[in-house]
RODO-2510 file (C-alpha; in nm, 4 decimals, decimal comma):
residues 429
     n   res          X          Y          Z
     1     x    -8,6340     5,4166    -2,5172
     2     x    -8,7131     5,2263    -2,8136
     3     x    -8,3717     5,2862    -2,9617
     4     x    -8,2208     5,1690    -2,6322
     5     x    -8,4310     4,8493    -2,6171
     6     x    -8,3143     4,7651    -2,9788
     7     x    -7,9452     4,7828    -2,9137
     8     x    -7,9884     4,5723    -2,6169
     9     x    -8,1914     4,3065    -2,8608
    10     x    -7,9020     4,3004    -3,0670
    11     x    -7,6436     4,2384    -2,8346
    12     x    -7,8081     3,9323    -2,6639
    13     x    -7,7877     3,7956    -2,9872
    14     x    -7,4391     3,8424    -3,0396
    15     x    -7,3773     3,6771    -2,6890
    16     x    -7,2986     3,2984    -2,6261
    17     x    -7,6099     3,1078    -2,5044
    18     x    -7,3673     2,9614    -2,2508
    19     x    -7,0775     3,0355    -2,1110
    20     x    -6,8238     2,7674    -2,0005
    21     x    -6,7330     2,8011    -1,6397
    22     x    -6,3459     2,8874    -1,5750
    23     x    -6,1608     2,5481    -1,4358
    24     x    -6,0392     2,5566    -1,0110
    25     x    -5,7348     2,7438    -0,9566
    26     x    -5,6354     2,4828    -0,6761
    27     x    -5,7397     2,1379    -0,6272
    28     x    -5,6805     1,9172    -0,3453
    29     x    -5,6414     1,5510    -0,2616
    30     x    -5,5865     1,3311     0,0541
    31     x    -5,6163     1,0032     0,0938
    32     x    -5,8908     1,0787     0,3597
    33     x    -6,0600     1,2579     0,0752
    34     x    -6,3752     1,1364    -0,1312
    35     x    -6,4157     1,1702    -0,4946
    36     x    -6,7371     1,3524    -0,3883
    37     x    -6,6261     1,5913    -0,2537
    38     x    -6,5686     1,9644    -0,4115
    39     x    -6,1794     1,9520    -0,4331
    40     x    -6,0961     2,1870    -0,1630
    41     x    -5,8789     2,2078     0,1136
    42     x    -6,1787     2,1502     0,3631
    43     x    -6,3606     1,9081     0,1425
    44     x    -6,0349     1,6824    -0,0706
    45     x    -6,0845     1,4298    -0,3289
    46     x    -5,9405     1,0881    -0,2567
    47     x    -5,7808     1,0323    -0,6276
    48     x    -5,5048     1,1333    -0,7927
    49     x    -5,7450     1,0503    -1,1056
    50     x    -6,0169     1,2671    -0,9818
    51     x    -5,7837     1,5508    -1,0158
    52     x    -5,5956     1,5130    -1,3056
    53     x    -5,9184     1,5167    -1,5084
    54     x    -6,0636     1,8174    -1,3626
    55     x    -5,6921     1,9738    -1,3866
    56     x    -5,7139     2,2603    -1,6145
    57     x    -5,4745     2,5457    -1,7394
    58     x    -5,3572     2,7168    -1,4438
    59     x    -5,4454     2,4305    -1,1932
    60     x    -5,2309     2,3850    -0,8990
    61     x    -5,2891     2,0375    -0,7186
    62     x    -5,1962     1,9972    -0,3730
    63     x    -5,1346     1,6338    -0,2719
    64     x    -5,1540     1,6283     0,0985
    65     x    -4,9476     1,3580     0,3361
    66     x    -4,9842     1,0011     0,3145
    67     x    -5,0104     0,6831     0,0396
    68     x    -5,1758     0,7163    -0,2641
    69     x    -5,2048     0,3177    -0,4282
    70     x    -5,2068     0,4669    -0,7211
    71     x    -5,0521     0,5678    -1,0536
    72     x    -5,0866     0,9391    -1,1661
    73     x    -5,1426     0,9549    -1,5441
    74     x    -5,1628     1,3595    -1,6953
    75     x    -5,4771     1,3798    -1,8442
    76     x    -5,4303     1,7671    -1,9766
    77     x    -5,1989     2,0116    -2,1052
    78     x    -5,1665     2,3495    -1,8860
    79     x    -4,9873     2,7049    -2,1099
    80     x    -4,6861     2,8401    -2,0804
    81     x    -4,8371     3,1135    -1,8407
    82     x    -5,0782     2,8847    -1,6896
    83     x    -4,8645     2,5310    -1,6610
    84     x    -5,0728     2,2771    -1,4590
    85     x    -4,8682     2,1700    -1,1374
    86     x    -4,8777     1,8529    -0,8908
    87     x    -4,7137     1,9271    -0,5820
    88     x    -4,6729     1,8728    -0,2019
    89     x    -4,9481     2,1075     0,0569
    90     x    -4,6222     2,2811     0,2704
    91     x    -4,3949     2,0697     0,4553
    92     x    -4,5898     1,7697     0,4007
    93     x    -4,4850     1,4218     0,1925
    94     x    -4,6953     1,2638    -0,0164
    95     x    -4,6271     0,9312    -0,1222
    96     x    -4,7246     0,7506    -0,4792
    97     x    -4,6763     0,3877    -0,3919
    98     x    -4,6548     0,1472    -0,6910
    99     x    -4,7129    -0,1712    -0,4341
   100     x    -5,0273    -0,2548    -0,5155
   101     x    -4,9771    -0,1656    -0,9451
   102     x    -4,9296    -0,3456    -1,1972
   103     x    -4,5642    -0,3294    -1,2755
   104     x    -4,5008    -0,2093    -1,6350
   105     x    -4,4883     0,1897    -1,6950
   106     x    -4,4950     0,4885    -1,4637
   107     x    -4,5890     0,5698    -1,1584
   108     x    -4,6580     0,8917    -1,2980
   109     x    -4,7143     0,9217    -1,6766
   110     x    -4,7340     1,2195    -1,9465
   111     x    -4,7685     1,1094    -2,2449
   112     x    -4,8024     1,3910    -2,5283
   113     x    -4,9459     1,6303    -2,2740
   114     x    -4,7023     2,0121    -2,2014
   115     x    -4,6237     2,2518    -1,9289
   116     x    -4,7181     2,0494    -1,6043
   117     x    -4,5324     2,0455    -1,3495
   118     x    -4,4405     1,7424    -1,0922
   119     x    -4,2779     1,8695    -0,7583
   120     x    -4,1743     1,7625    -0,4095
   121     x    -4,3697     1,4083    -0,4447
   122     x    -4,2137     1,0509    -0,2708
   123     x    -4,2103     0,7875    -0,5494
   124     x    -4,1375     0,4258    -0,5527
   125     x    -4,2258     0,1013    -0,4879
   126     x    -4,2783    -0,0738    -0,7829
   127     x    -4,1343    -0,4136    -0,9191
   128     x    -4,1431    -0,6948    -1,0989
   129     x    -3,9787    -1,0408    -1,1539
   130     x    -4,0319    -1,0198    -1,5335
   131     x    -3,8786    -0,9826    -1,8280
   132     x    -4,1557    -0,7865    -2,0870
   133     x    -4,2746    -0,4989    -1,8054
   134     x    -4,0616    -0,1999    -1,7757
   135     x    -4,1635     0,0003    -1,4347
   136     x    -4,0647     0,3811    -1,4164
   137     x    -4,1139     0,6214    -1,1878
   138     x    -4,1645     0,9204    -1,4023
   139     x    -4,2679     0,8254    -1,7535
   140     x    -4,2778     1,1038    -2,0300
   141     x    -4,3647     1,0100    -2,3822
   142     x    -4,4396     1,1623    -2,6959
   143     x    -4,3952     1,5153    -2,7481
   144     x    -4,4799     1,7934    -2,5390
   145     x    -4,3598     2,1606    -2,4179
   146     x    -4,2732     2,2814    -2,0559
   147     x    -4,2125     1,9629    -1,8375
   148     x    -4,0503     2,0793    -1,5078
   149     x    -4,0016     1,7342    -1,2832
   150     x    -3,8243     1,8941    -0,9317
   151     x    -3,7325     1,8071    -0,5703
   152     x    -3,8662     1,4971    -0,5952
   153     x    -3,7730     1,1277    -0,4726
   154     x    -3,7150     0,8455    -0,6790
   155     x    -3,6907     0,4802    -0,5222
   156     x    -3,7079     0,1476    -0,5127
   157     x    -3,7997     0,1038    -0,8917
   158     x    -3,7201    -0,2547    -0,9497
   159     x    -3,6413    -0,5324    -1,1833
   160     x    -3,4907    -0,8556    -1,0895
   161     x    -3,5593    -1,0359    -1,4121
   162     x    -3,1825    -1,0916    -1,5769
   163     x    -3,2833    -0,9598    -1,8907
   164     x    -3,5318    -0,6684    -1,7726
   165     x    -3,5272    -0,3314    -1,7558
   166     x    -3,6069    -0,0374    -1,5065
   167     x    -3,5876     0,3093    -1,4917
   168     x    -3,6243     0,5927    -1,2342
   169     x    -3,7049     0,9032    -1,4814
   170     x    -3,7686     0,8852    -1,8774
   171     x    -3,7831     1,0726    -2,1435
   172     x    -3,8766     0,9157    -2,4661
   173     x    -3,9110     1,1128    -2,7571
   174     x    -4,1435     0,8811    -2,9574
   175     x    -4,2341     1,1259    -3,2314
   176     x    -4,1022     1,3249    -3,4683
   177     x    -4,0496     1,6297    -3,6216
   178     x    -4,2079     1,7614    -3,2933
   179     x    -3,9661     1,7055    -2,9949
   180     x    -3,9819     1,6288    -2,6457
   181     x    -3,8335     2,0046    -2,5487
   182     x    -3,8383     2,2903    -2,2881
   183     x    -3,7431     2,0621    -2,0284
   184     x    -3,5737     2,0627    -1,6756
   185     x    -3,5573     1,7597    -1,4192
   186     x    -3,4241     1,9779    -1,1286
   187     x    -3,3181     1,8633    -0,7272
   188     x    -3,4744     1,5289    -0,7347
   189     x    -3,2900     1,2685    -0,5398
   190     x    -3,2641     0,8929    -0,7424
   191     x    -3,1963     0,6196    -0,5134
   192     x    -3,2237     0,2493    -0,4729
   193     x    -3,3116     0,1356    -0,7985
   194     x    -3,2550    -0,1842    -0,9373
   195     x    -3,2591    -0,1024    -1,3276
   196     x    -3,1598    -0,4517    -1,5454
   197     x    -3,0118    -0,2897    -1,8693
   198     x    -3,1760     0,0387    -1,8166
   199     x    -3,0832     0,3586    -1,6047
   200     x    -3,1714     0,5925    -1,3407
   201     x    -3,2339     0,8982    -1,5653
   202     x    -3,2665     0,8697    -1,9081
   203     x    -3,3457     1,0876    -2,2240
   204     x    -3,3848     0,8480    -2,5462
   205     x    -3,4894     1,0007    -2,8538
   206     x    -3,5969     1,3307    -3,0129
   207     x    -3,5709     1,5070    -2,6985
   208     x    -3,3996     1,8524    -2,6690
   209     x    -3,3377     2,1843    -2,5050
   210     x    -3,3217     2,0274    -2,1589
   211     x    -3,1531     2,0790    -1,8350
   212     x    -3,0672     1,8622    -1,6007
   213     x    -2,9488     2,0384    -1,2578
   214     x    -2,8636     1,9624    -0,9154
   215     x    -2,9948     1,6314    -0,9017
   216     x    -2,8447     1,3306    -0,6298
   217     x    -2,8324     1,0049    -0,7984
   218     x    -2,6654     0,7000    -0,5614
   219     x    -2,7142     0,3687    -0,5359
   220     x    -2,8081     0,2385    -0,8494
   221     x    -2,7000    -0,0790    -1,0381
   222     x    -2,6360     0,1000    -1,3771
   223     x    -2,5959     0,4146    -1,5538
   224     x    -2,7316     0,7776    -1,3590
   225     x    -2,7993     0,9824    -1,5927
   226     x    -2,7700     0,8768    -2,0048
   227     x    -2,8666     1,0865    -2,2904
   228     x    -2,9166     0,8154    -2,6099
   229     x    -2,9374     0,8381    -2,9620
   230     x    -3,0002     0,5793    -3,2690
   231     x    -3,1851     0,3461    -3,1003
   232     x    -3,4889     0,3654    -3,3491
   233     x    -3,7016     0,5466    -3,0596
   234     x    -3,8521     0,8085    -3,3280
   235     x    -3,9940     0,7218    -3,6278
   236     x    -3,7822     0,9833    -3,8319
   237     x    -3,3338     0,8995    -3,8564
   238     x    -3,2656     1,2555    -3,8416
   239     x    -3,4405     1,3062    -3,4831
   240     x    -3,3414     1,0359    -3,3072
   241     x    -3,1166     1,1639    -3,0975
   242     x    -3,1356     1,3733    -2,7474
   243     x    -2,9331     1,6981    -2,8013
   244     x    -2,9024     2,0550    -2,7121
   245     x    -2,8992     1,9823    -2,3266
   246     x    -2,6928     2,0529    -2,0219
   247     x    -2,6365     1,8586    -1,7072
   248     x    -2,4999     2,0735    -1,4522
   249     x    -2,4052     2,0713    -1,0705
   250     x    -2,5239     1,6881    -1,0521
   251     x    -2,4004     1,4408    -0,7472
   252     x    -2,3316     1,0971    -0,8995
   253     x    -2,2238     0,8473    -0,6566
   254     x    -2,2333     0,4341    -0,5736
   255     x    -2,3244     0,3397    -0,9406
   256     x    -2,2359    -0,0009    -1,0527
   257     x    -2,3298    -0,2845    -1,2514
   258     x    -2,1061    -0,5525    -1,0969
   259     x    -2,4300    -0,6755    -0,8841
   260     x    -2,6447    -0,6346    -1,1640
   261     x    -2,7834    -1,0034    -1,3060
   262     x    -2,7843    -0,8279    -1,6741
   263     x    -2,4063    -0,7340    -1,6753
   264     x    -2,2481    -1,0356    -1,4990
   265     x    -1,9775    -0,8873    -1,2452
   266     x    -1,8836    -0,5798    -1,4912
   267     x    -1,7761    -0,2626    -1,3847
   268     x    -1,9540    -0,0970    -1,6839
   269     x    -2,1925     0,1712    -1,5654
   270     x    -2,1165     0,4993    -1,6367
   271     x    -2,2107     0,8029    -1,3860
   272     x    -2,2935     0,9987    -1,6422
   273     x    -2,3222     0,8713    -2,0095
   274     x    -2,3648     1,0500    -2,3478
   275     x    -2,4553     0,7626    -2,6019
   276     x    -2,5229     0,9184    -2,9006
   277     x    -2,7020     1,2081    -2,8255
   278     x    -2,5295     1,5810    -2,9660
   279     x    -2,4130     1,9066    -2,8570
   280     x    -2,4700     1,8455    -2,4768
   281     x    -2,2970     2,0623    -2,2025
   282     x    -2,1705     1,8445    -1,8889
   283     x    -2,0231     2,0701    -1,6327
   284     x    -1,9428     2,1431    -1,2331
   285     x    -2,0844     1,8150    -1,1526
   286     x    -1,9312     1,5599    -0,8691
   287     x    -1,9003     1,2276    -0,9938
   288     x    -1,7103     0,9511    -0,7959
   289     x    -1,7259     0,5868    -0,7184
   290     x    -1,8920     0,4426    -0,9930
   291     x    -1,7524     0,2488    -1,2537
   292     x    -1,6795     0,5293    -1,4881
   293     x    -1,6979     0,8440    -1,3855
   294     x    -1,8427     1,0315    -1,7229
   295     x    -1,8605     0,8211    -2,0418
   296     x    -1,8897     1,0096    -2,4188
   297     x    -1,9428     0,6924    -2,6544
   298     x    -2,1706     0,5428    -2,9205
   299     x    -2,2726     0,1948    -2,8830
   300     x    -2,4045     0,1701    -3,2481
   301     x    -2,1430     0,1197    -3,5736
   302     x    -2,1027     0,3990    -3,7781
   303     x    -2,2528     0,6484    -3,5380
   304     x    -2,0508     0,8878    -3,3554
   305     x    -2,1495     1,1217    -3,0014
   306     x    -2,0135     1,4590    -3,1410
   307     x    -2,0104     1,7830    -2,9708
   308     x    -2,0119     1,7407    -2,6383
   309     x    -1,8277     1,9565    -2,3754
   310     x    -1,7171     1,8098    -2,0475
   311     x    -1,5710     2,1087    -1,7821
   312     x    -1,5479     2,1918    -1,4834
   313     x    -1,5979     1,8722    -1,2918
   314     x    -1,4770     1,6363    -0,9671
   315     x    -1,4591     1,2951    -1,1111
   316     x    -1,2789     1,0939    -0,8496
   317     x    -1,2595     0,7595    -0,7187
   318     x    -1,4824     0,5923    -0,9518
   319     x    -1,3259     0,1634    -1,0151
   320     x    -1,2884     0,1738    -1,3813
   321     x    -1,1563     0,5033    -1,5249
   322     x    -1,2655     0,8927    -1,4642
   323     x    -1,3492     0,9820    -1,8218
   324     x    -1,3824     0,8007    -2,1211
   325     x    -1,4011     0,8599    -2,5010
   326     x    -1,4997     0,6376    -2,7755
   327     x    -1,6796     0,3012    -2,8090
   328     x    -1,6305    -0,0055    -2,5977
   329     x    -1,5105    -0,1922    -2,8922
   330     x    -1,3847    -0,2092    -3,2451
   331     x    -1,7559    -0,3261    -3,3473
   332     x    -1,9065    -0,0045    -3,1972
   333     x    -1,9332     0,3921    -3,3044
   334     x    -1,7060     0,6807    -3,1357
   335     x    -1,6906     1,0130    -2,9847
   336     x    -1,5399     1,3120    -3,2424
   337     x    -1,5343     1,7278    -3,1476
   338     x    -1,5700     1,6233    -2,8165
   339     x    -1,3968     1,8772    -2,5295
   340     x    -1,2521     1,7710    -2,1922
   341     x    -1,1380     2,0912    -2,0179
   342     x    -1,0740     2,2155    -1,6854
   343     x    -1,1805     1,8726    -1,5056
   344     x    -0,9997     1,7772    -1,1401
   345     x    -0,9177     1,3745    -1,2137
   346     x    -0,7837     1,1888    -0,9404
   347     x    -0,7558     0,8703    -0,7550
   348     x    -0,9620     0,6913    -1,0526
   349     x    -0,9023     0,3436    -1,1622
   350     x    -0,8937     0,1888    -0,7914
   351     x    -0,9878    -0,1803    -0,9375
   352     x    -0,6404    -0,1434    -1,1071
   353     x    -0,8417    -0,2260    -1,5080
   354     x    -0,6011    -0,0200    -1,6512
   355     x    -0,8517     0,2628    -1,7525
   356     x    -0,6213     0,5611    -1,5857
   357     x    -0,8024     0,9185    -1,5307
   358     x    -0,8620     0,9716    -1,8552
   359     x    -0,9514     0,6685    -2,1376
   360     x    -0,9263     0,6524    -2,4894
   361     x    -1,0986     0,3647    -2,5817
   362     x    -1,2482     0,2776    -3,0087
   363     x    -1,2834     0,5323    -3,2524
   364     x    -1,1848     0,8817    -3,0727
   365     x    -1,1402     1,1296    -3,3199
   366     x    -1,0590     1,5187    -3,3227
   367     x    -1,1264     1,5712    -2,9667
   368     x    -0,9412     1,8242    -2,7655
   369     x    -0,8497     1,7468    -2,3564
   370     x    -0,6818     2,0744    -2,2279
   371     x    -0,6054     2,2060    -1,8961
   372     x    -0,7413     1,9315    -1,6736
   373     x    -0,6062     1,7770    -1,3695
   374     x    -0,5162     1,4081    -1,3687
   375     x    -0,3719     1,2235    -1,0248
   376     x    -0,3633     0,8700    -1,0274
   377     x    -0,3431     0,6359    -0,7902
   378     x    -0,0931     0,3906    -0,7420
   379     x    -0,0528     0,2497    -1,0250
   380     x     0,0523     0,5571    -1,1697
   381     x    -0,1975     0,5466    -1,5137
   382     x    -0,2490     0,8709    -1,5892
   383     x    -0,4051     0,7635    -1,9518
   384     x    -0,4527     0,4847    -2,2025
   385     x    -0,5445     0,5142    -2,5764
   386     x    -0,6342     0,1489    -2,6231
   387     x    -0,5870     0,1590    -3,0189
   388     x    -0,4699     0,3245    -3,3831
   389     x    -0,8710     0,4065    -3,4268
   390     x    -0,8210     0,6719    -3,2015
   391     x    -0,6991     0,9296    -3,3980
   392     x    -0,6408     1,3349    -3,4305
   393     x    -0,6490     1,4048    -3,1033
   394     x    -0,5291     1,6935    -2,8927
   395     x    -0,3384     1,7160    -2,5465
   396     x    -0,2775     2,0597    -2,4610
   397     x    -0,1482     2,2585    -2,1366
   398     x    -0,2862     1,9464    -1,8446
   399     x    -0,1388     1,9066    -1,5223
   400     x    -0,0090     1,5307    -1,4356
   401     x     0,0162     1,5106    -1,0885
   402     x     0,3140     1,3129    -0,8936
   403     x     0,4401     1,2614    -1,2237
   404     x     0,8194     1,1930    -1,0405
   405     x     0,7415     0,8519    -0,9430
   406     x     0,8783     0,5637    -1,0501
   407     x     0,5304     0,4027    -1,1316
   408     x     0,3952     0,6706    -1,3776
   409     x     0,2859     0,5613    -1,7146
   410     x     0,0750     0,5879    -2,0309
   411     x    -0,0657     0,3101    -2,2072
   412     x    -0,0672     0,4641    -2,5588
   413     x    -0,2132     0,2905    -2,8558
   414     x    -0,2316    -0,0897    -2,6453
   415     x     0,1712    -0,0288    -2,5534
   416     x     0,2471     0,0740    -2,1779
   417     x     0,4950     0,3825    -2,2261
   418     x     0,6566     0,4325    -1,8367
   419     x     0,8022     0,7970    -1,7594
   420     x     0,6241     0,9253    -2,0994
   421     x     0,7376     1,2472    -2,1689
   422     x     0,5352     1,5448    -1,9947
   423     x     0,5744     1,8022    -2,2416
   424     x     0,3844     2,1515    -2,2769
   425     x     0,1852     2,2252    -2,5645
   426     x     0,0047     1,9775    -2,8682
   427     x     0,0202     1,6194    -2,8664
   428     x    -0,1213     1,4047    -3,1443
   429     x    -0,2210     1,0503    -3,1460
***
């Protein structure tokens, strides 16, 4: 007995004094709730801030229908087996309104913060008429593991200043070596934003390892979806770009900057738009009537896109061109080991700016276009190559369609070339 009572001595003193209680496994919030309550279906909270601090690995938060005048800002990281998740109760919608916020940031913020989870949630409504504030939908910032944003709606994220900016989903990278990474922005639906010099969906930085799938972007007044690099947005050269990604099975449609105050009547915004970033996979996405249709470029000298592969895609209809290469100028970088395969091009250039299906534009260099599809329209521009910079360059095995009319023609190197000659195998610039 006494032997027994001994051990049991021992081990009480080898246990805590207190243990520390195991976070909810759900939480949820209406805007019926009270910030009193215990967090349950029965009983909700009435904050989105109420949650996200009690939010704990493995937390699921159910947002049930109606408004919520507020922003959501991630207060804690889930796991990767226990990711922390915001989300819709069933069928229902719930709605973060930006109305009544102050305009600059995001609606919903996570900043340095991995593995949560934002799903199924109605987000919009917030402006502003100045130039300094930058509103967002979905702000991420920092770095950080394991974001999943899916199935939810962007809109009505708005700047009207002529020199301001807007944007419906970020991704800034802001530190470095450690990445923005492990990330996938999945059947959301971006509409009606008003973006100044900014875009719908953008990934800026040292961001990487990310897919971008089966999202709807339409209506926007500039680019849908942009992966950037060099623009000084981590602290470290060497990480400043967005790389190692693929954007797949996308719907791009109605994007144009001719209305946009910032851009002055151009038809400049790209679809979808690789500016600087590396190694990024675009494929089997439908992108038409926009200004361009998919743009690979660098806007900063000396920098080149590299490494991106463009296949398997409907790019159609869009005012400008359907694809283009290279930089917008002689003052700007380029686009090298680039590949445009397998792509259906038709019907592109309908404002008649001489950009063709496929556009060569500043500083294109040892990029490879095979077995594509080009149709034009009436004008019967299949390509242009706008000048000597463009260089090394392969056309091999594509189709040009209605190539027997008397209106067919290349503009090659700034010269128009009519009935050029449609010849199998390599041709170099």
């Amino acid at each position: 007995m006494k032997q027994i009572l001994s051990i049991a001595i021992i081990l009480c003193c080898f246990l805590p004094l207190h243990t520390e209680a195991a976070g909810p496994s759900t939480l949820f919030v209406s805007p019926d709730g009270d910030d009193s309550h215990a967090g349950t279906k029965e009983q909700p909270f009435k904050t989105l801030k109420k949650a996200s601090e009690l939010a704990v690995p493995g937390t699921t938060i159910y947002l049930r229908e109606g408004t919520y005048p507020e922003r959501l800002d991630i207060k804690h990281s889930g796991t990767k087996q226990e990711p922390i998740r915001f989300t819709h109760y069933e069928d229902e919608v719930p709605v973060i309104s930006g109305e009544t916020a102050p305009a600059d940031g995001g609606l919903i913020t996570i900043r340095g913060k991995s593995y949560i989870t934002i799903q199924g949630l109605d987000v919009g409504g917030l402006s502003t008429d100045q130039e300094e504030p930058t509103p967002s939908g979905i702000l991420v910032e920092g770095n950080g593991t394991g974001i999943r944003i899916l199935d939810n709606r962007i809109h009505d994220i708005t700047t009207t200043h002529p020199n301001g900016n807007a944007h419906g989903i970020a991704f800034y990278g802001t530190e470095a070596p450690e990445p923005l990474q492990d990330i996938e922005i999945s059947g959301n639906t971006l509409e009606d934003l008003t973006l100044g010099f900014s875009e719908a969906m953008t990934l800026n930085g040292n961001v990487k390892d990310f897919l971008i799938n089966g999202n709807t972007i339409r209506n926007v007044d500039n680019i849908g979806i942009d992966v950037i690099g060099f623009e000084g947005i981590a602290p470290i050269e060497q990480y400043d770009q967005a790389r190692e990604g693929i954007i797949r099975d996308n719907h791009v449609y109605n994007v144009s900057s001719h209305s946009n105050p910032a851009y002055h009547e151009e038809y400049s915004a790209g679809g979808i738009y690789v500016d600087g970033g590396k190694d990024v996979v675009i494929e089997h996405n439908i992108s038409h009537h926009n200004d361009l249709g998919i743009e690979i470029a660098s806007e900063h000298p000396g920098k080149q896109t590299t490494r991106v592969q463009i296949a398997w895609n409907q790019v159609y209809g869009n005012r400008y061109t359907g694809i283009s290469i290279g930089g917008y100028d002689l003052k700007r970088g380029g686009t090298t080991h680039t590949r445009i395969s397998h792509n259906l091009l038709y019907g592109n250039d309908t404002m008649g700016m001489d950009g063709g299906q496929l556009l060569m534009q500043y500083h294109a260099t040892q990029n490879l276009v095979e077995n594509n599809i080009m149709i034009p329209t009436d004008s019967g521009l299949f390509l242009a190559s706008l000048h000597p910079s463009n260089r090394d360059n392969q056309l091999i095995g594509n189709v040009y369609g209605n190539h027997s009319s008397e209106s067919d023609h290349w503009i090659w190197n700034g010269q128009d070339i009519t009935h050029p000659p449609f010849i199998p195998g390599v041709i170099h610039n």
